[in-house]
C-alpha positions in Angstrom: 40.8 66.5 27.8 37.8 68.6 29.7 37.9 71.6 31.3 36.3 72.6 34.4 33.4 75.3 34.1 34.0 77.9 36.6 31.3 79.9 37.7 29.9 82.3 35.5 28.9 86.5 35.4 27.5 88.5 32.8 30.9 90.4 31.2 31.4 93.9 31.8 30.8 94.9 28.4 28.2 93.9 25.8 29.7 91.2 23.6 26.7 92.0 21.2 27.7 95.6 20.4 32.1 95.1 20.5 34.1 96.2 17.9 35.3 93.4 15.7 38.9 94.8 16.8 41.1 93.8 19.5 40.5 97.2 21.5 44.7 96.6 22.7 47.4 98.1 21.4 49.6 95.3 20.2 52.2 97.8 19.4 53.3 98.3 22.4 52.0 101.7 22.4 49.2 103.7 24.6 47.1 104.3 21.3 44.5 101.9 20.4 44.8 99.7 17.8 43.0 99.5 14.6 39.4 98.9 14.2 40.0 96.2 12.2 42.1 93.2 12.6 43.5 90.6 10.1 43.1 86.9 10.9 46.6 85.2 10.8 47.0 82.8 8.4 47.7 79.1 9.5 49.8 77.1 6.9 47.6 75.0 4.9 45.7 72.3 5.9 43.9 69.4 4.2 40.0 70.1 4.1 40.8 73.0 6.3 37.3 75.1 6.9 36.8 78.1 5.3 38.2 81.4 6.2 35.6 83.3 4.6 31.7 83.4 4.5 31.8 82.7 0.8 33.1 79.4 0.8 31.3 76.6 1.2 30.0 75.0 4.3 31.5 72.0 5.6 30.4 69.1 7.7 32.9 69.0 11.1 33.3 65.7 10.3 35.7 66.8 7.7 37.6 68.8 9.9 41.5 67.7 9.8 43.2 66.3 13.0 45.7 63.5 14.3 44.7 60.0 14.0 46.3 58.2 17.0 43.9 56.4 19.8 42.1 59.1 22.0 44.5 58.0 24.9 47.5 58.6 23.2 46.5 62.2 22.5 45.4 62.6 26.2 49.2 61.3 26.7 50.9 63.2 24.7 48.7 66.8 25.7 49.6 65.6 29.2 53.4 65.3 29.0 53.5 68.4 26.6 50.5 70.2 26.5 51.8 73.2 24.6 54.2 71.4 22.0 50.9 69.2 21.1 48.3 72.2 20.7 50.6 74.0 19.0 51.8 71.2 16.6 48.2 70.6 15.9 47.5 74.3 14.6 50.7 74.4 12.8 49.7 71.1 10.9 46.1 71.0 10.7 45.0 74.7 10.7 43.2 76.9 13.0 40.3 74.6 13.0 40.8 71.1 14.2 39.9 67.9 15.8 40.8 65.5 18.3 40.1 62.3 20.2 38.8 62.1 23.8 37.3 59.4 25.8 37.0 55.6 26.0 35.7 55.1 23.6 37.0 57.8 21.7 34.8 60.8 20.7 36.0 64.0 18.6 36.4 67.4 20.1 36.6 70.7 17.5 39.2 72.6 18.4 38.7 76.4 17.6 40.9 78.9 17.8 39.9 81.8 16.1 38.0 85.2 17.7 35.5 85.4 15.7 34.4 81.8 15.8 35.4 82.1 19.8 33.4 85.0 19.2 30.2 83.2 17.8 30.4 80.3 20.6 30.0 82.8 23.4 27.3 84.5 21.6 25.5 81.3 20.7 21.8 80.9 22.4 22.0 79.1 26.1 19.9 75.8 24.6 22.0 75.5 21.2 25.5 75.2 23.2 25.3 73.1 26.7 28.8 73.5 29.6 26.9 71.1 32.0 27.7 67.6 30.7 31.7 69.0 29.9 32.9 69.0 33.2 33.5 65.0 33.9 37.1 65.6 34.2 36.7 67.0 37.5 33.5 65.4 39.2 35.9 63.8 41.1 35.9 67.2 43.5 32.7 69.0 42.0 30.1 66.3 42.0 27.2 67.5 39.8 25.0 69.4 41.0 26.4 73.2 41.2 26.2 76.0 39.1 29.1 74.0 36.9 26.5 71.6 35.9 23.5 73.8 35.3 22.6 75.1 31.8 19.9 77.5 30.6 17.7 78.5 33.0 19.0 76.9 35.7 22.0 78.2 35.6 21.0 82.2 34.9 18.8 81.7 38.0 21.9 80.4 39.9 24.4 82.8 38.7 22.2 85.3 39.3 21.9 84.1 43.1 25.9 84.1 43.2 26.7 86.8 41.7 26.5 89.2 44.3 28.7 86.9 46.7 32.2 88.3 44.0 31.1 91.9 43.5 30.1 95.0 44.8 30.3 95.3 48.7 31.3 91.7 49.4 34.0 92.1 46.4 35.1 95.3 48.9 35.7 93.3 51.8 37.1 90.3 49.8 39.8 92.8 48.5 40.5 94.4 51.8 40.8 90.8 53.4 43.1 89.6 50.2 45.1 92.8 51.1 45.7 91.8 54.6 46.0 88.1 54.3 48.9 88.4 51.5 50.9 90.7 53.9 51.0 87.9 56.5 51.8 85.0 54.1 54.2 86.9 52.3 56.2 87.6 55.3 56.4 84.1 56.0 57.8 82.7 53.1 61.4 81.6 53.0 63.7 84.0 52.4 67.5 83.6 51.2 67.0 79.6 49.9 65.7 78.5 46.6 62.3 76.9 46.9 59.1 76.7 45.1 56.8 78.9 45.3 53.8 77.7 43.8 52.7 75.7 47.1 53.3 78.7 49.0 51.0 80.9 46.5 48.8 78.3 46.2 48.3 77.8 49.9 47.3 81.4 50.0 45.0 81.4 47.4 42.5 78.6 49.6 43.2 80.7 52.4 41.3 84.1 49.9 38.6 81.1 48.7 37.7 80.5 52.6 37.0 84.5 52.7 35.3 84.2 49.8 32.9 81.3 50.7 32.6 82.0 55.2 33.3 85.7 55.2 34.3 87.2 58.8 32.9 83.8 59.9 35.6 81.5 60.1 34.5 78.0 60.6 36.3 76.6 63.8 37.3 73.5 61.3 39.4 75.8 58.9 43.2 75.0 59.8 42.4 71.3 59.6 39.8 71.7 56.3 43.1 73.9 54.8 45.5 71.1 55.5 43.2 68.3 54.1 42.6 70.4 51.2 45.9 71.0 50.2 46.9 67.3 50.6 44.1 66.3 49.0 45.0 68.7 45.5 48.2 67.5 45.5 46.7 64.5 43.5 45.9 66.7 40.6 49.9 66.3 39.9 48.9 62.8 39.0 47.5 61.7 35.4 45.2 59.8 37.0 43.2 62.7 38.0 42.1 62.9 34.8 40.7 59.8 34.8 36.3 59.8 35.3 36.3 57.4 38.3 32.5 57.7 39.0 32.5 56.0 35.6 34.3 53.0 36.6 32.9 50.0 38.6 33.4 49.5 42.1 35.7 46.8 41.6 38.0 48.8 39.6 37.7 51.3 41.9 39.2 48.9 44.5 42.2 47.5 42.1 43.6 50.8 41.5 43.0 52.2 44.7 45.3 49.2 46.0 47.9 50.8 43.6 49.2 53.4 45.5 51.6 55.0 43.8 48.2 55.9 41.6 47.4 58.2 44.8 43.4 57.0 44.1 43.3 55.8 47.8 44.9 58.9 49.3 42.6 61.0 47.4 39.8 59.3 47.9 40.4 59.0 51.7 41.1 62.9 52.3 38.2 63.7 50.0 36.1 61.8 52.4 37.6 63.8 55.4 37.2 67.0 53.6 33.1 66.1 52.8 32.8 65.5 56.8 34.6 68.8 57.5 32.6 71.2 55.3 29.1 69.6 56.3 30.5 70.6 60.1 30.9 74.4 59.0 27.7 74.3 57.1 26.3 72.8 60.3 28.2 75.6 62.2 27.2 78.4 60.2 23.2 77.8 60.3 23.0 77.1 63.9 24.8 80.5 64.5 22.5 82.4 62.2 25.2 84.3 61.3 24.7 85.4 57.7 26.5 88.0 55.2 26.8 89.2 52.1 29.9 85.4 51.7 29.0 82.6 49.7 28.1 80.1 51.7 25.3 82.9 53.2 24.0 82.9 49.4 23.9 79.4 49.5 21.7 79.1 52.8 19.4 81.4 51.4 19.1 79.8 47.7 15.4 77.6 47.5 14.2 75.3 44.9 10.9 76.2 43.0 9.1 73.8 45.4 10.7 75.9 48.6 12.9 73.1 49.7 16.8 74.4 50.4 19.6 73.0 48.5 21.0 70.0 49.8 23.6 68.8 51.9 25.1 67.4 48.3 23.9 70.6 46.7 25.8 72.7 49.3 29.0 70.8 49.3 29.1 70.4 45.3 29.1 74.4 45.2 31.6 75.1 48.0 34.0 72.3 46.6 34.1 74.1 43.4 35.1 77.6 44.1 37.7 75.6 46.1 39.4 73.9 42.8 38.5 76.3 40.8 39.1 79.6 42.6 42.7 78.5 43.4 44.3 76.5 40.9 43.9 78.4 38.5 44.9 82.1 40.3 48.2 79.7 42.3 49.6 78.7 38.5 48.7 82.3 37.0 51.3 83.5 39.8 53.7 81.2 39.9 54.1 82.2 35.8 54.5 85.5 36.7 57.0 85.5 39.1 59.0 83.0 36.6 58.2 85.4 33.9 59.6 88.7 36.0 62.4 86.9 37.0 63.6 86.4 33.2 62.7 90.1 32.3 64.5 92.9 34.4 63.2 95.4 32.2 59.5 94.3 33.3 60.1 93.6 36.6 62.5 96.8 37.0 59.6 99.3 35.7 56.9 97.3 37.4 59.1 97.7 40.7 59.6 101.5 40.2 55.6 101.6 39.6 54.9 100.1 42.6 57.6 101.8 44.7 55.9 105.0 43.5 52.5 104.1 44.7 50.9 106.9 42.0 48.7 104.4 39.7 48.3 100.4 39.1 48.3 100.3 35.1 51.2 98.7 34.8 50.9 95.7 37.6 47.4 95.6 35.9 49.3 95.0 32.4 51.7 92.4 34.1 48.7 90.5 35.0 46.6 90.8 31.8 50.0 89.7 30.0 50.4 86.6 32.2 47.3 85.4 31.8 47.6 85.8 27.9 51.0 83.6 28.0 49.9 81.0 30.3 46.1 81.4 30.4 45.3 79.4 34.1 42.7 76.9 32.0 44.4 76.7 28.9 41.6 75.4 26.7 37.9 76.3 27.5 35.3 74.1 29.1 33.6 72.2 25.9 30.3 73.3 24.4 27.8 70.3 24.0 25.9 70.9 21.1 22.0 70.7 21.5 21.3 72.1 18.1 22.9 72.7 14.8 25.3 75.7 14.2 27.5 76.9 12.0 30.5 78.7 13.4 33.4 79.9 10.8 32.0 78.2 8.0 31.8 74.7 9.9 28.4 72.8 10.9 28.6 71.3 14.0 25.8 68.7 14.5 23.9 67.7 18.0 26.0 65.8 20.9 29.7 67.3 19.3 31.9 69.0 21.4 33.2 72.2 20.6 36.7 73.5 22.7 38.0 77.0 22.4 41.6 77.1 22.9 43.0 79.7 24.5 46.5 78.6 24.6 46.2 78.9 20.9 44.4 82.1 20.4 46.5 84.2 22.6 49.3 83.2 20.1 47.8 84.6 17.6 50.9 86.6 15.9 48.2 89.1 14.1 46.7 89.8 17.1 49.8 89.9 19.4 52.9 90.5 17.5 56.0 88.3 18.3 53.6 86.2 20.9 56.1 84.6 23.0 57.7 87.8 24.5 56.8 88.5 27.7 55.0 92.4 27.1 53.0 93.9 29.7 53.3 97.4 27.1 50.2 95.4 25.4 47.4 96.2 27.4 48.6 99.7 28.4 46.0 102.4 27.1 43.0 100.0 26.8 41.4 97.4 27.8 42.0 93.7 26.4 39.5 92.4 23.5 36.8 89.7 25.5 36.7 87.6 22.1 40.6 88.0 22.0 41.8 87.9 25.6 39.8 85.0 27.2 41.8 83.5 30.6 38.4 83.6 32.3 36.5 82.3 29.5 33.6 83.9 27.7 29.3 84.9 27.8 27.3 83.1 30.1 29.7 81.5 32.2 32.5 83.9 32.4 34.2 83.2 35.2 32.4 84.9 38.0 35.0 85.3 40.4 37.8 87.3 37.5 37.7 90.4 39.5 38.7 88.3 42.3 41.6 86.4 40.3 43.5 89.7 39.0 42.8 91.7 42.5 45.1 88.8 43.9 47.6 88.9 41.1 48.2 92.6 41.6 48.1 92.3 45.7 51.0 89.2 45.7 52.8 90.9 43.3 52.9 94.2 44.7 53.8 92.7 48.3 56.5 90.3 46.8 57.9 93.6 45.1 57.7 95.9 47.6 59.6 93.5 50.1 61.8 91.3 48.0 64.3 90.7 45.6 63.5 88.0 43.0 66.8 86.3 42.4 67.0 83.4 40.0 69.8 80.5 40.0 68.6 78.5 37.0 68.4 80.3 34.0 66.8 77.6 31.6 62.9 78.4 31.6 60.7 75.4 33.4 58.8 73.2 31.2 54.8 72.8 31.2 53.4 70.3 34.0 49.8 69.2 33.2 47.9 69.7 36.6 44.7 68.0 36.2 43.0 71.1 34.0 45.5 74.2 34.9 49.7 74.2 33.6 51.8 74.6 36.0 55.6 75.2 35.7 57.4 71.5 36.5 59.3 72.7 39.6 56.8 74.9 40.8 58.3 78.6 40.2 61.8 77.7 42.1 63.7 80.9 42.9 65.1 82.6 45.7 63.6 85.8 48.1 66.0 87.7 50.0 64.6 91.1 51.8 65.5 93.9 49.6 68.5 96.1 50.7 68.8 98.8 48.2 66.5 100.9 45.4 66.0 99.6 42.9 64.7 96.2 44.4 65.0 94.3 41.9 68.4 91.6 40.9 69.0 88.6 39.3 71.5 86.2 39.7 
């Protein structure tokens, strides 16, 4: 059960100097919210940790959890990931442990801000991201920013960093802008469908922006199409298997299984390695270089002035493409589902938008979808390097520590009645970073966020502007596990028709 690290940025705020408040107003009004908020209290849970300072320290050894093989809990998080997590809090407490691996190795669930708090805050060599990412090597390789720690990876992210704001963020926005008008227009109109292959098709088409500019690589139609096939395996539980783990002969037995999809994947992977080492090849001999990502990369030497490699190269690009549009294709697909359910949202959001005067409350839409279905549900795990205490529990060298986002965004103290679908929460102020975390937390924030939510707002406001959301099926979708991100299980199935009248919106 590991979560991808997406590439990281400094957060916009100091996380030394923030108010030990949620800064939103969970009310529903635009006044902030008290300074000071109450942690809920889970029902009682054998050797639960403590929830204060003055009890005792314990060992997180002695932390509570389920007993069943580490497969069966990847199972049963698989088939229901939020009916598990949430069964786990409700029996164990806010502080928990699981199973993962072969053979099995315990993971501390936390899921409280201010021990979410302390884990961003910790130092870069007490808590290690680079060894927690095995889930997807598959795609990522090792050697990009996801698998760098300390140094390493501040000198990296500093490198990046400049590839997702400022100027190049400008014309990322414009292009995002321009791209979603196109796509949007093209989508079916008048017939149920899915649309999370649509949205997600758009989001790789914002990633290519993102990593080639205004340079295009003469490859990209095909590089898109092998791309998009080759994700498709995510749907699978054997993406979460650690295949560079396994022998080559096992390798070749369950490739030879092919409803597995091992072979398929492993074939187009192949295809898609070849294709982004031609527009690497492309790029250098034209000399063409920007403020993009790949330009960044080009330009990035190692302390002995050697260039990254080929491997390096491809390890960073393939990244951004996995994690740069998963996660933004499911957050959209949620929020379409979740409109579509709420006429009141969706009618004020519609008359917003149709207005054109201010943003706030597509802004809020977004914010609240992520805090429902956050894209990566449960943080990348922190390796442990050296002992810390976090909310009264010692965590010892080699555990793993997982912040669960799911779980803290249903925090009833901190958002009233969670499972209502509210955008009014983050009017008036900004969300809390220890209490709001879709993107992640402190050194490895995800570095492309202000991508993420500029795309949210542009989709939605197109699909808005020219549609009419219309739903058949009334019953909500379930969760689908897809490799790291949750996904609805039909993919966001509704219908589009061109809207005829003002208001815009209907439902069926």
């Amino acid at each position: 059960m590991d979560e991808p690290r997406t590439s990281s940025a400094e957060p916009q705020e100091s996380e030394a100097t923030e108010a030990a408040a949620c800064p939103v107003d969970h009310t529903g009004a635009a006044s902030p919210a008290p300074k000071a908020a109450p942690k809920a209290a889970p029902k009682a849970a054998p050797k639960a940790a403590p929830a204060s300072p003055e009890k005792a320290t314990i060992h997180a050894s002695e932390l509570p959890g389920p007993k069943t093989h580490s497969m069966v809990q990847v199972l049963q998080y698989w088939k229901h990931p939020a009916d598990f997590m949430l069964k786990c809090r409700e029996r164990y407490g806010s502080r928990f442990a699981l199973s993962r691996g072969i053979p099995p190795r315990p993971l501390y669930v936390i899921t409280e801000p201010e021990d979410v708090k302390k884990m961003f805050l910790a130092p870069a060599d007490v808590l290690h991201t680079g060894l927690s990412s095995a889930m997807i090597e598959k795609f990522t390789g090792t050697t990009g920013l996801a698998w760098l720690d300390e140094e390493e990876h501040k000198v990296r992210r500093k490198q990046l960093m400049p590839t997702m704001h400022g100027k190049a963020l400008q014309r990322i926005e414009a292009s995002i802008d321009e791209m979603t008008k196109a796509d949007v227009a093209a989508w079916p109109r008048g017939e149920i469908t899915a649309l999370h292959p649509y949205i997600h098709r758009l989001t790789l088409n914002v990633i290519r922006e993102v990593i080639f500019g205004k340079v295009t690589p003469t490859c990209w139609d095909e590089l898109l199409d092998v791309l998009t096939q080759m994700m498709r395996f995510n749907d699978k539980i054997m993406s979460t298997m650690m295949i560079h783990r396994m022998s080559a002969r096992t390798i070749r037995t369950l490739r030879a299984i092919r409803p597995l999809g091992l072979d398929e994947f492993l074939k187009l992977r192949d295809r898609a390695d070849a294709l982004i080492a031609e527009a690497v090849k492309e790029r250098w001999d034209s000399g063409d270089l920007g403020n993009d990502f790949l330009s960044a990369l080009l330009g990035i030497t190692h302390e002995d002035g050697s260039q990254l490699s080929a491997v390096e190269l491809r390890d960073e690009m393939m990244t951004i493409f996995l994690a740069g549009t998963e996660t933004t294709a499911v957050a959209l697909a949620w929020a379409f589902l979740y409109l579509s359910r709420t006429p009141e949202v969706r009618e004020r959001l519609v008359a917003e938008i149709d207005a054109g005067e201010s943003n706030a409350y597509l802004t809020a839409t977004a914010q609240e979808t992520l805090r429902l279905r956050p894209s990566i549900p449960n943080m990348i795990a922190r390796q442990v390097m050296k002992p810390i205490e976090i909310g009264g529990v010692r965590y010892e060298p080699g555990m793993l520590i997982w912040a669960s986002a799911f779980l803290l965004h249903r925090n009833p103290t901190l958002y009233p009645d969670p499972e209502a679908f509210r955008p009014e929460r983050f009017l008036g102020a900004k969300p809390g970073i220890h209490t709001w975390i879709p993107f992640g937390g402190g050194r490895i924030r995800c570095l492309g966020a202000d991508i993420a939510i500029s795309e949210m707002k542009a989709v939605l406001r197109e699909v808005l502007s020219t549609c009419e959301i219309h739903r058949v099926d009334q019953e909500p979708e379930a969760l689908k596990s897809r490799i790291v991100v949750i996904r609805p299980d039909k993919g966001a199935r509704l219908e589009l028709r061109n809207r005829t009248r003002e208001p815009s919106m209907a439902a069926d």
